[in-house]
N, C-alpha and C positions, 0 to 999 in steps of 0.2 A: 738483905736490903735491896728493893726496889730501884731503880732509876725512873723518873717520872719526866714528864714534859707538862707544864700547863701554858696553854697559849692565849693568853690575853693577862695582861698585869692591872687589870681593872678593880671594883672593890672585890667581885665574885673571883676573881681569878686569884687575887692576894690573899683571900682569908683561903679558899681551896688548897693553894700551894703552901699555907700555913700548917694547915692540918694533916696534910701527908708529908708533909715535914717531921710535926710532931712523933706521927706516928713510925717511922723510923726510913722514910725513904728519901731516898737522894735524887732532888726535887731542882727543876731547872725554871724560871719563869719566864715565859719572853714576853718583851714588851718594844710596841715600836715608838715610843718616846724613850731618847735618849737619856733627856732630864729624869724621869723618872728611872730607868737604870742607873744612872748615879747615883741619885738618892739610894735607892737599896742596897747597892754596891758600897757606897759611903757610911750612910748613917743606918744602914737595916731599918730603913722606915720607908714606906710608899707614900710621897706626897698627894695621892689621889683625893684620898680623905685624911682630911687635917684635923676633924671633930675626932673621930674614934682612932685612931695611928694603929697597927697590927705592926708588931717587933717579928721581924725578919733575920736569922742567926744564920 
């Protein structure tokens, strides 16, 4: 397993750190809203986009 960094928590950065997720690496996201680190930290969901949600584990 991989260690990854992806730097921006945007929609590209969230579905990105989704997929090397999936794929079996140990995936870090940063983001410089707080609110939106809580949301993912909270509920594994990026409030960026509310239409499509991307489930964050």
């Amino acid at each position: 397993m991989n260690r990854v960094a992806v730097l921006s928590a945007g929609s590209w950065g969230t579905t990105f750190a989704a997929v090397l997720a999936d794929a079996g690496n140990s995936v870090v996201l940063h983001s410089r809203r707080p609110e939106t680190v809580a949301a993912i930290n909270d509920r594994h969901e990026n409030p960026i986009r509310e239409t499509s949600r991307i489930q964050l584990q």
